[in-house]
SEMAR-986635 format. One line per 2 residues: number of its first residue (from 1); their letters; for each residue x, y, z of N, C-alpha, C. Coordinates in steps of 0.05 Angstrom, whole numbers. Atoms other than C-alpha are relative to their C-alpha. Example, Ala and Ser with C-alpha at 12.3 -4.5 7.8 and 13.67 -1.06 7.14 Angstrom:
REM residues 2
1) AS) 18:-24:0:246:-90:156:18:24:0  -16:-24:-1:273:-21:143:-15:22:14 $
This chain:
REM residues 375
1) XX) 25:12:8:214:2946:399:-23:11:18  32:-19:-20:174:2978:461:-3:26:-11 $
3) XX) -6:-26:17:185:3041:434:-24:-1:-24  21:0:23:154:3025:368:-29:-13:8 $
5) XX) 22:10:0:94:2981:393:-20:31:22  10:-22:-13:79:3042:440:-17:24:-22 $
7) XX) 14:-21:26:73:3090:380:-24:-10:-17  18:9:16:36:3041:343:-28:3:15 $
9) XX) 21:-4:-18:-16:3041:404:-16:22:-4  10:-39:5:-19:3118:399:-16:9:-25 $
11) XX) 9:-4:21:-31:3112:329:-25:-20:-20  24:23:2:-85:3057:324:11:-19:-17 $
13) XX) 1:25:16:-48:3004:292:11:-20:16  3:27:-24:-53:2927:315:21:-5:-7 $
15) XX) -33:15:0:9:2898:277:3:14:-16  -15:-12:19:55:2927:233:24:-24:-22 $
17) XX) -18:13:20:92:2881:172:17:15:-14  -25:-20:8:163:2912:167:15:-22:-21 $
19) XX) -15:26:21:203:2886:110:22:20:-11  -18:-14:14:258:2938:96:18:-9:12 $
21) XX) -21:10:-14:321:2912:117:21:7:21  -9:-16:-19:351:2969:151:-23:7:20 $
23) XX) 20:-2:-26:287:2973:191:-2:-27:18  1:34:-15:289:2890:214:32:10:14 $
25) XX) -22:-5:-9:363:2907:231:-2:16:24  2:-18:-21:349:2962:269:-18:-3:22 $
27) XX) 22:23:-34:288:2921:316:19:-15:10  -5:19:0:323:2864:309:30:-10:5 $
29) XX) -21:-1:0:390:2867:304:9:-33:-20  -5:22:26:384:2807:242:-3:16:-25 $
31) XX) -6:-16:26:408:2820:177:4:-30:-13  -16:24:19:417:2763:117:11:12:-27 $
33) XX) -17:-9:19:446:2766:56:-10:-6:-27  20:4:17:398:2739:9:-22:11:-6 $
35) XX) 25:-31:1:335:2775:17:-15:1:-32  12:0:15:295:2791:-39:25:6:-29 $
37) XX) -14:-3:35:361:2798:-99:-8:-31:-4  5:29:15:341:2720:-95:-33:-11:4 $
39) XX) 26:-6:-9:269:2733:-81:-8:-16:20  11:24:-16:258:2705:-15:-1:25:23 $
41) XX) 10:-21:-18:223:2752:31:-2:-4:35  5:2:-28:233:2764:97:-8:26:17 $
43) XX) 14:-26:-7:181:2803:142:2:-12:34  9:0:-24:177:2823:210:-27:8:16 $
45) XX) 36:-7:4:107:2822:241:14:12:38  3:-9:-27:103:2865:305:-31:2:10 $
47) XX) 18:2:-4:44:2862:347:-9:29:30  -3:-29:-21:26:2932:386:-12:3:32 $
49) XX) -12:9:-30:15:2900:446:16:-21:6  -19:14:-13:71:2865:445:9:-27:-12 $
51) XX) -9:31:19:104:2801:411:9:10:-23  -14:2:24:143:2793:351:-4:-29:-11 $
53) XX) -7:24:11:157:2745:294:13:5:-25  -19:-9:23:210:2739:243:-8:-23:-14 $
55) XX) 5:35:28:183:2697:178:29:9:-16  -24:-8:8:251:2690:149:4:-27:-26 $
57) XX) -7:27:10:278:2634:92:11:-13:12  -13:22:-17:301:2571:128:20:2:-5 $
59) XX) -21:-4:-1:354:2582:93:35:13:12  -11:-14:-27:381:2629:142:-15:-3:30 $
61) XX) 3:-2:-26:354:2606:199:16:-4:25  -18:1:-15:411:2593:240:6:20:4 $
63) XX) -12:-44:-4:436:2668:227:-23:7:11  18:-19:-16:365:2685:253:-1:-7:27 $
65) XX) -1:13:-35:375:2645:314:19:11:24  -23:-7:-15:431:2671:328:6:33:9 $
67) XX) -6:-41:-8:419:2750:322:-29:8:-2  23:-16:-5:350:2761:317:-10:3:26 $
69) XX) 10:-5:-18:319:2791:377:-34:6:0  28:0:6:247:2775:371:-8:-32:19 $
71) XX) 11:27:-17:193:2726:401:5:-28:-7  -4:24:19:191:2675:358:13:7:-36 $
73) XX) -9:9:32:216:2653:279:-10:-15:-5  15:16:10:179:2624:230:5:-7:-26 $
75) XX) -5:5:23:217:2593:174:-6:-12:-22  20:6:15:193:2572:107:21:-6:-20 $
77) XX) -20:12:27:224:2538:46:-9:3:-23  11:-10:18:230:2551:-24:-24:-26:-12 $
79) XX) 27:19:5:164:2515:-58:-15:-16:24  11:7:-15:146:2486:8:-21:22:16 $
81) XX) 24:-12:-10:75:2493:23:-14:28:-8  4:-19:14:55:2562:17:28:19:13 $
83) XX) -27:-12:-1:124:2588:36:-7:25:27  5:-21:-21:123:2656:72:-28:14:5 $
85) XX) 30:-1:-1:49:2663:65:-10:-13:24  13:19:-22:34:2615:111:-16:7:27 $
87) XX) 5:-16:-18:31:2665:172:-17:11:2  5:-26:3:2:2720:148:-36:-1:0 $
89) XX) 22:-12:-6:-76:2706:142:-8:-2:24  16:1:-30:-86:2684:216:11:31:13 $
91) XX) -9:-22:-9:-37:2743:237:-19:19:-13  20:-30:11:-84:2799:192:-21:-7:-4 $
93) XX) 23:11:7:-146:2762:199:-21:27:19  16:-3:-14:-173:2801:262:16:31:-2 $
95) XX) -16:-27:5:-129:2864:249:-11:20:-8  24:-27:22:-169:2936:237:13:17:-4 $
97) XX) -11:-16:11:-114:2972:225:30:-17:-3  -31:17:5:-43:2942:198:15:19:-20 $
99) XX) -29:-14:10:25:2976:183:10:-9:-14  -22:16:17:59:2966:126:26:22:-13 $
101) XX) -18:-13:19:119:3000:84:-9:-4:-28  8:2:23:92:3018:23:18:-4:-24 $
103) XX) -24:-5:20:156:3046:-11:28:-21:2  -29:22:-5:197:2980:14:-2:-22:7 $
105) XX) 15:33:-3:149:2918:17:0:-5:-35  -7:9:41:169:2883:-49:-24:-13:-9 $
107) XX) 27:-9:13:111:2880:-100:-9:-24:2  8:25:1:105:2807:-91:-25:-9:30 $
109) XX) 13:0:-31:81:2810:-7:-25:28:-2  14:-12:11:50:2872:-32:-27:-6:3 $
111) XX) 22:5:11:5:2843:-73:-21:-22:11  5:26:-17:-6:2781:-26:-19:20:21 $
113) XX) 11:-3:-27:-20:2826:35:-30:19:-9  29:-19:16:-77:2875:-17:-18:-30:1 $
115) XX) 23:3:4:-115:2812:-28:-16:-14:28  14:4:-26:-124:2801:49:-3:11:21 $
117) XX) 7:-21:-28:-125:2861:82:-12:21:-24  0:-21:20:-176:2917:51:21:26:8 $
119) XX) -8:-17:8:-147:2979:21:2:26:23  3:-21:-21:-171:3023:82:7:-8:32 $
121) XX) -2:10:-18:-147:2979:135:29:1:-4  -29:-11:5:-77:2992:110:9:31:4 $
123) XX) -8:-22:-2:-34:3044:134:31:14:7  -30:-5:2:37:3073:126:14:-6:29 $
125) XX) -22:-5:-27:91:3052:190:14:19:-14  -24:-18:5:140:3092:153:11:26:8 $
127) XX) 0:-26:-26:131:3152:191:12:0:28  -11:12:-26:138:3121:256:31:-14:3 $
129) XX) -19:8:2:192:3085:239:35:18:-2  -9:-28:6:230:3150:210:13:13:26 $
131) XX) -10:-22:-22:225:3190:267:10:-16:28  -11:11:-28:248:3140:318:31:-14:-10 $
133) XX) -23:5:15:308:3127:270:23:34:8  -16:-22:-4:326:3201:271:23:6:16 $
135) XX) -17:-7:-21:359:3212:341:14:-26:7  -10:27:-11:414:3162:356:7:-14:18 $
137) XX) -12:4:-42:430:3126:420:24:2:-6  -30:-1:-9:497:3128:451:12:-21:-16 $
139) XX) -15:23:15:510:3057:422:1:9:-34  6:-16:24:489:3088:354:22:13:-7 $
141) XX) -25:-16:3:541:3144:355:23:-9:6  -31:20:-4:592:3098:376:4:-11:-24 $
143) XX) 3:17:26:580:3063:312:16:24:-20  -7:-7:13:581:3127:283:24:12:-9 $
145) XX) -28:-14:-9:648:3152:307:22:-12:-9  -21:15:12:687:3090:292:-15:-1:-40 $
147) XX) 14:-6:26:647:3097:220:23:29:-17  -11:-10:16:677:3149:212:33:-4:-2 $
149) XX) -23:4:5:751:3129:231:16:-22:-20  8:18:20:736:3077:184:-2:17:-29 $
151) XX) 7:-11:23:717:3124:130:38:19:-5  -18:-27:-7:780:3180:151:23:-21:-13 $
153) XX) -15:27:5:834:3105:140:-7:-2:-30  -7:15:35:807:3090:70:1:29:-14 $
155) XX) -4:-24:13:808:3169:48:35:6:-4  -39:1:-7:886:3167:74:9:-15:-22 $
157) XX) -9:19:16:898:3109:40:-9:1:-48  1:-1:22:869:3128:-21:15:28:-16 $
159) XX) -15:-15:3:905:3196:-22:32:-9:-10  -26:14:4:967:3159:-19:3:-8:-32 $
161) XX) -5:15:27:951:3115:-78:2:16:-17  12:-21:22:937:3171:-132:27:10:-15 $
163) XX) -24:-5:18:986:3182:-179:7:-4:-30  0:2:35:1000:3194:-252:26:-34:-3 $
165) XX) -14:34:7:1016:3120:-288:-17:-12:19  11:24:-13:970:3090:-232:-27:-4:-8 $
167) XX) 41:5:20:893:3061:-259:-4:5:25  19:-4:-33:837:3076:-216:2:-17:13 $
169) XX) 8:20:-24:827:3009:-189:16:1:19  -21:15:-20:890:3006:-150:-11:22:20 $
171) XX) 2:-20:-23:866:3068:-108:-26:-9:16  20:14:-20:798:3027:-92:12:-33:10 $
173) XX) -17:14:-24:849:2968:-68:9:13:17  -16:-16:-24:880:3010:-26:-23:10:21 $
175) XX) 24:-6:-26:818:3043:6:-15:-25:12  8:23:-15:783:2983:16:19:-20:13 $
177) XX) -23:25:-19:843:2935:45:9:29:31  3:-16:-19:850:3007:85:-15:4:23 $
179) XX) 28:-8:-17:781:3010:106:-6:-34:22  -5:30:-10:778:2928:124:15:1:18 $
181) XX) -23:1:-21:843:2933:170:-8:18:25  8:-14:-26:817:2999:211:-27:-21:7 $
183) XX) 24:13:-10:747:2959:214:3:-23:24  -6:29:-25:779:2896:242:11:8:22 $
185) XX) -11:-8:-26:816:2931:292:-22:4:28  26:-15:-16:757:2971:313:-17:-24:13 $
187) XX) 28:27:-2:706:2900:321:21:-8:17  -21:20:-14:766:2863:354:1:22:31 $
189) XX) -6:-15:-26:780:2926:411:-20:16:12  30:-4:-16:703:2939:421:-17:-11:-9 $
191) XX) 22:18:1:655:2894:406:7:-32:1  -6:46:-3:646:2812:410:-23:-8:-12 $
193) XX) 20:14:36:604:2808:341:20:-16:-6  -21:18:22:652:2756:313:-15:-5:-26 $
195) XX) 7:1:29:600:2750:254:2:26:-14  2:-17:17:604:2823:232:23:4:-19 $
197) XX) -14:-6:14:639:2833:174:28:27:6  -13:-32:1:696:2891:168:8:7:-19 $
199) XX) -1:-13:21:697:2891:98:-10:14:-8  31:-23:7:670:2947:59:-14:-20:-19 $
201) XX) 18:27:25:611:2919:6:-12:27:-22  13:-17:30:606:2979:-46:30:8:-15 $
203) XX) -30:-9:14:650:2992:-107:6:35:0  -12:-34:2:693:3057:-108:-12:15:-8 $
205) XX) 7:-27:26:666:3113:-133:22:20:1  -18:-19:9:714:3158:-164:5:3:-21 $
207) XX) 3:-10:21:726:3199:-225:38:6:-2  -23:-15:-1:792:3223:-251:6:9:-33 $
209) XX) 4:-1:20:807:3263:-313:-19:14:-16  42:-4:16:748:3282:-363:-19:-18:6 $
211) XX) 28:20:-12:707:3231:-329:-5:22:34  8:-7:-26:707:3274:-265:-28:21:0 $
213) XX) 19:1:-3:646:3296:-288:-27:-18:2  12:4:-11:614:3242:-273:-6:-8:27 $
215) XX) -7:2:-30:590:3242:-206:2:-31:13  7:32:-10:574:3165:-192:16:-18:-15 $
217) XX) -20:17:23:632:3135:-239:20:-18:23  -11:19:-14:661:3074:-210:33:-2:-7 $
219) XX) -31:5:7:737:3062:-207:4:-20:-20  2:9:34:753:3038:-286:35:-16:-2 $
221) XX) -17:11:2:819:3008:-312:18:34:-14  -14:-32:18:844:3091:-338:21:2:19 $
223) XX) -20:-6:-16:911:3108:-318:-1:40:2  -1:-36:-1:914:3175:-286:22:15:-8 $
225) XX) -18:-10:20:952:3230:-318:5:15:26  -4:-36:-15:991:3297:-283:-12:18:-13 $
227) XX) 12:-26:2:953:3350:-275:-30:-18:-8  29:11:-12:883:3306:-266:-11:4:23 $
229) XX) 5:18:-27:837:3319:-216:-11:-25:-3  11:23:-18:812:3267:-174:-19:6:19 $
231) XX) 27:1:-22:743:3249:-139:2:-28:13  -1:33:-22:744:3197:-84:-21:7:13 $
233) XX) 16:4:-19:677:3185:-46:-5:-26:7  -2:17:-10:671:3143:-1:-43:-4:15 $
235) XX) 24:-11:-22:587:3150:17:-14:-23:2  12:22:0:573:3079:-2:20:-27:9 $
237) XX) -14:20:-6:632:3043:17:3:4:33  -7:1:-31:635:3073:91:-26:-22:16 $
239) XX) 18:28:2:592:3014:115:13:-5:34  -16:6:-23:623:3006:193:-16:-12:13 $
241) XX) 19:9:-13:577:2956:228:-26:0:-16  19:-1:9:530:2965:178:-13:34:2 $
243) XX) 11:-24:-7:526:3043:201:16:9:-26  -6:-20:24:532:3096:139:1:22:5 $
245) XX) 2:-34:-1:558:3162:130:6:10:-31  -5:-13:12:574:3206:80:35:12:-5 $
247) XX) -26:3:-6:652:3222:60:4:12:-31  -9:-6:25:686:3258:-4:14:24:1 $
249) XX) -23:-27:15:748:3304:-33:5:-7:-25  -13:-5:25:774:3325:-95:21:10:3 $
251) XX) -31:8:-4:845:3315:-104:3:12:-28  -14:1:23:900:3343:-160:27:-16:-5 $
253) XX) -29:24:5:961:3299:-193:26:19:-4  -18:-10:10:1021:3349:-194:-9:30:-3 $
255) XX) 5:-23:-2:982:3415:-197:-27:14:-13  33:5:5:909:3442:-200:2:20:-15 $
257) XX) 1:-20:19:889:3481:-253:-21:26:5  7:-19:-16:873:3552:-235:-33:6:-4 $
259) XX) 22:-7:-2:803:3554:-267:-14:-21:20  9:29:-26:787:3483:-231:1:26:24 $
261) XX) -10:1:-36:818:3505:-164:-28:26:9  13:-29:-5:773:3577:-169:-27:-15:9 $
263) XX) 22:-1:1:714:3533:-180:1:-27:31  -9:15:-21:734:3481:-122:0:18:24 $
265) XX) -5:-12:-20:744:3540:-80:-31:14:9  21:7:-5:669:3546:-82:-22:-8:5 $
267) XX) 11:32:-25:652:3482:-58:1:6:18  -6:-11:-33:689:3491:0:-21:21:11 $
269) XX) 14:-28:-13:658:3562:19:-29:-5:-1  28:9:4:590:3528:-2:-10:-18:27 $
271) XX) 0:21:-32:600:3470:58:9:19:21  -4:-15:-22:625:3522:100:-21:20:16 $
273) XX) 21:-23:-11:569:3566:97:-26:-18:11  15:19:-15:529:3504:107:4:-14:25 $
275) XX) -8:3:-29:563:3487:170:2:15:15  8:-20:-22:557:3550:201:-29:4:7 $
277) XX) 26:5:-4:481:3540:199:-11:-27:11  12:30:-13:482:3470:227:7:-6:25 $
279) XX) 4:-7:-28:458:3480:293:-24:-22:10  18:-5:-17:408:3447:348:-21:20:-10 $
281) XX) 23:-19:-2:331:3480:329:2:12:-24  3:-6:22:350:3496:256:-14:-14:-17 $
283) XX) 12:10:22:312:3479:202:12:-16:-17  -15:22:26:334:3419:151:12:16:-20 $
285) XX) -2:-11:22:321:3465:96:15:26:1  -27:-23:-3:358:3528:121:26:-10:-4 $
287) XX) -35:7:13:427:3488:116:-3:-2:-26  4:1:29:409:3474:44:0:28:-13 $
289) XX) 2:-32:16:392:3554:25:27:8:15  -25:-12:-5:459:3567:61:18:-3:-30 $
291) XX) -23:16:16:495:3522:21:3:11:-32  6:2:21:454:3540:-45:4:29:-1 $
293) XX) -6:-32:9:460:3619:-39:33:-3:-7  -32:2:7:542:3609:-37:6:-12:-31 $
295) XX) -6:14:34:536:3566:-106:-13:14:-13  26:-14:28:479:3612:-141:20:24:-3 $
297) XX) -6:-33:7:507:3679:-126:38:-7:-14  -13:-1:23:577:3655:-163:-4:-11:-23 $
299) XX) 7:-3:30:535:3643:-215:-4:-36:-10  2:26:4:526:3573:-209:-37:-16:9 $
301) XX) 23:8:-10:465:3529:-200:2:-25:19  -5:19:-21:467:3480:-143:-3:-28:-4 $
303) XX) -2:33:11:484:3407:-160:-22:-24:12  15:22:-13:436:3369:-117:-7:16:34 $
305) XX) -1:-3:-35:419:3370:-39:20:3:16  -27:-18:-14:465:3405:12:5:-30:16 $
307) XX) -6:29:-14:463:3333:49:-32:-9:11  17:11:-2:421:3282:79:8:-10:39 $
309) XX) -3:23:-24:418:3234:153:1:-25:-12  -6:29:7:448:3169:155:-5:-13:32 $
311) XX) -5:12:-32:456:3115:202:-6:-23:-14  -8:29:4:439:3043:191:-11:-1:-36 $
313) XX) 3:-4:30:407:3064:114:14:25:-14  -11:-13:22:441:3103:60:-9:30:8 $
315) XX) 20:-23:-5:383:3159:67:-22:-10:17  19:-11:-20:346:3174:122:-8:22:10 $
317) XX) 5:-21:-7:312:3224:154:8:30:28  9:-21:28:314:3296:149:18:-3:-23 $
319) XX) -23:-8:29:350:3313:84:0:27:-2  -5:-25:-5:382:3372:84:0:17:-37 $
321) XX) 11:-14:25:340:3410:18:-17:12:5  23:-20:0:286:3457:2:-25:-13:6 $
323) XX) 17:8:0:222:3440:34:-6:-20:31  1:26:-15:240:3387:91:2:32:31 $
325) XX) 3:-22:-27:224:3440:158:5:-17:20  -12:15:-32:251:3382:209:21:22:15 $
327) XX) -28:-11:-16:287:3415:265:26:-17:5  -23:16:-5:357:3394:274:-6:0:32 $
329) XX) -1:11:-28:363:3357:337:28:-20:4  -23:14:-12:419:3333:383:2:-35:-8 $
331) XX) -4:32:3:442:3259:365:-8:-12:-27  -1:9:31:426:3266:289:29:-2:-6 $
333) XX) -31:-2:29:483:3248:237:-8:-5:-27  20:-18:30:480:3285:172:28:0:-10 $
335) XX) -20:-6:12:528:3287:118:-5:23:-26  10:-17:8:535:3347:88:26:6:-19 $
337) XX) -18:2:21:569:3363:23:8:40:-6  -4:-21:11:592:3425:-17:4:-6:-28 $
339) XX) -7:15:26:593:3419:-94:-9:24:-15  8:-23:32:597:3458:-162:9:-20:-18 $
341) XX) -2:18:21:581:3422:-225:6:20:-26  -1:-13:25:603:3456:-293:6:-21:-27 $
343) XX) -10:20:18:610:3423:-365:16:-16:2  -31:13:0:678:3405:-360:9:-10:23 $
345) XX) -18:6:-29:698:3402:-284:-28:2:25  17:-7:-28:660:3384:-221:29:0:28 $
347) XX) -11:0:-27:685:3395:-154:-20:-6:27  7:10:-23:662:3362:-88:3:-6:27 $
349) XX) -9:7:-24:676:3358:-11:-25:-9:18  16:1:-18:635:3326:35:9:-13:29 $
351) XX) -10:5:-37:641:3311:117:-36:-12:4  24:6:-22:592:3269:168:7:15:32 $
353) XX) -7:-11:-22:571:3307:227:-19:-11:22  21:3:-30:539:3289:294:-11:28:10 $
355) XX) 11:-25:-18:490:3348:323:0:-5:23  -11:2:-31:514:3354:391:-27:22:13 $
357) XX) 18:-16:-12:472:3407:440:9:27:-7  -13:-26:-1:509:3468:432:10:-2:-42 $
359) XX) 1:-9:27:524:3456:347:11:-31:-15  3:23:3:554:3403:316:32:-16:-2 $
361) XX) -16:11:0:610:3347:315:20:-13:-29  -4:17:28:652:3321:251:14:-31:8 $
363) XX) -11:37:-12:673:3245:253:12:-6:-24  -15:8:21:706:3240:180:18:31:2 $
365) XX) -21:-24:3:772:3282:174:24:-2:-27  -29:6:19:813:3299:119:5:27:-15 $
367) XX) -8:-28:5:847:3373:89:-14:1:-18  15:-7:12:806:3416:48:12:14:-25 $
369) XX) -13:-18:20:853:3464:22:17:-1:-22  -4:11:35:871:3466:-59:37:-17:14 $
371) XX) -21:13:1:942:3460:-29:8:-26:14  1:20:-15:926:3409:15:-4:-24:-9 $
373) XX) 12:25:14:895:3365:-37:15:-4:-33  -20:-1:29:945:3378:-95:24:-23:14 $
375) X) -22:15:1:989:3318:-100:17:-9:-14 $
């Protein structure tokens, strides 16, 4: 929080109203579980010299008591009074410049905070916020390390499951009761959160079959056949403390089929060439033209972005594509993929890596090679 009210100083703003959840988490170290899917908004007001306040629903106020690290809390009930309003015009009354998140203040506080602060007295934190997200502390990469042994446990476990006559779901029981068991170990033999969860909280994604073209296809009730591949990613279920990475292979049932495996074997060489460019002082977007020359020149067109940065949200910043000129820097974690999409067959591998000083670290492990992944 000194950190950020410092920048805000630098940058002429008096308070800042944060309301993205992975950003309150990351001040704060409070998280609820309600939040705006039941519309009940909770904002954090920072003050850039100094002070906090978490307007939260009463309904969690106990959970805020108990993990928020802020000055005060100021809880509010549903229909009582003016609810989470209440605060907000003495706090932005005297205010000549105020921070908000544009792309992650829900349209309701929005529209509240337009008709009492003008239009030019508003001005993006999201920048600030960003770049002090980027580099991780030590506690950070600790997160991300067991994150990933967390991720590496439910890839094992879902390898295992995969088998002609078995449906998808049983392979996202297995990863997740996989991923749950390394988690609890992990919280129990380093930390003394007893409220954090160690379940995961996203459904499977995985393809198998003629559905393995789609990339975002959730584990279904289809029994897999021999001679199916298989896509297992894990980029929404690795969840370890609330830290995210990135995670995915493509698997065969009995034996890969040689045009597949040719075009699989271009993935690979795609993430490879993008990991030999992911260095300390490189450009975002250079790992991406690595990645994307290896998929164009066999004649392919590049499925999406070579990868992104994670950490306590999904996507964060840089993202590793055309256009983003961030230098890579020590203490990012980036997950970085390899992929070829064609009509019929996609193929996919992706790894999270930590940028170390000298190049970079991987924290998810699991074999690459066709024969490695033929089961």
């Amino acid at each position: 929080m000194t950190d950020l009210c410092s920048r805000m100083r630098t940058a002429g703003i008096d308070v800042a109203l944060i309301t993205d959840d992975d950003n309150i988490y990351y001040l704060t170290g409070y998280y609820d579980y309600l939040h705006m899917e039941f519309g009940r908004p909770t904002i954090l007001v920072v003050w850039s010299e100094g002070g906090s306040l978490l307007i939260t629903p009463s309904i969690d106020l106990r959970s805020a008591e108990a993990m928020a690290r802020v000055d005060r809390i100021a809880a509010w009930n549903d229909g009582a009074g003016d609810e989470w309003r209440a605060e907000l015009p003495d706090i932005l009354r005297d205010a000549t410049r105020v921070g908000i998140e544009p792309d992650h203040m829900p349209p309701v506080v929005r529209a509240f905070v337009d008709m009492i602060v003008l239009a030019q007295a508003q001005t993006s934190i999201t920048p600030i916020l960003s770049d002090m997200r980027m580099i991780k502390s030590p506690a950070e990469l600790q997160l991300a390390r067991h994150a990933g042994e967390v991720a590496t446990a439910m890839m094992q476990a879902g390898r295992a499951a995969i088998g002609a006559g078995v449906p998808e779901y049983e392979v996202a029981l297995a990863t997740s009761h996989a991923g749950a068991r390394k988690a609890a170990d992990l919280l129990a033999g380093h930390y003394d959160d007893a409220d954090m969860s160690p379940n995961t909280h996203f459904l499977q994604i995985m393809a198998s079959g003629p559905e393995i073209t789609k990339t975002h296809h959730r584990a279904s009730t289809r029994i897999m056949q021999t001679g199916d591949p298989v896509f297992l990613c894990f980029c929404g279920m690795t969840n370890f403390h609330r830290f995210k990475l990135g995670f995915d292979r493509t698997f065969w049932i009995g034996k890969a089929d040689p045009a597949q495996a040719a075009i699989y074997e271009v993935a690979v060489a795609s993430q490879q060439a993008a990991l030999d460019a992911l260095a300390p002082g490189v450009r975002a977007e250079s790992v991406h033209a690595a990645y994307a020359k290896v998929i164009q020149e066999a004649g392919y067109d590049y499925p999406f972005r070579c990868g992104r940065a994670t950490g306590f949200s999904f996507l964060e910043a840089p993202q590793l594509v055309t256009g983003d000129t961030t230098l890579l820097q020590p203490g990012m974690v980036l997950a970085v993929d390899g992929s070829v999409s064609t009509e019929s067959f996609r193929a996919q591998v992706g790894d999270s890596f930590i940028i170390t000083e000298t190049g970079h670290e991987q924290i998810t492990h699991h074999p690459k090679a066709v024969v490695d992944v033929t089961l």
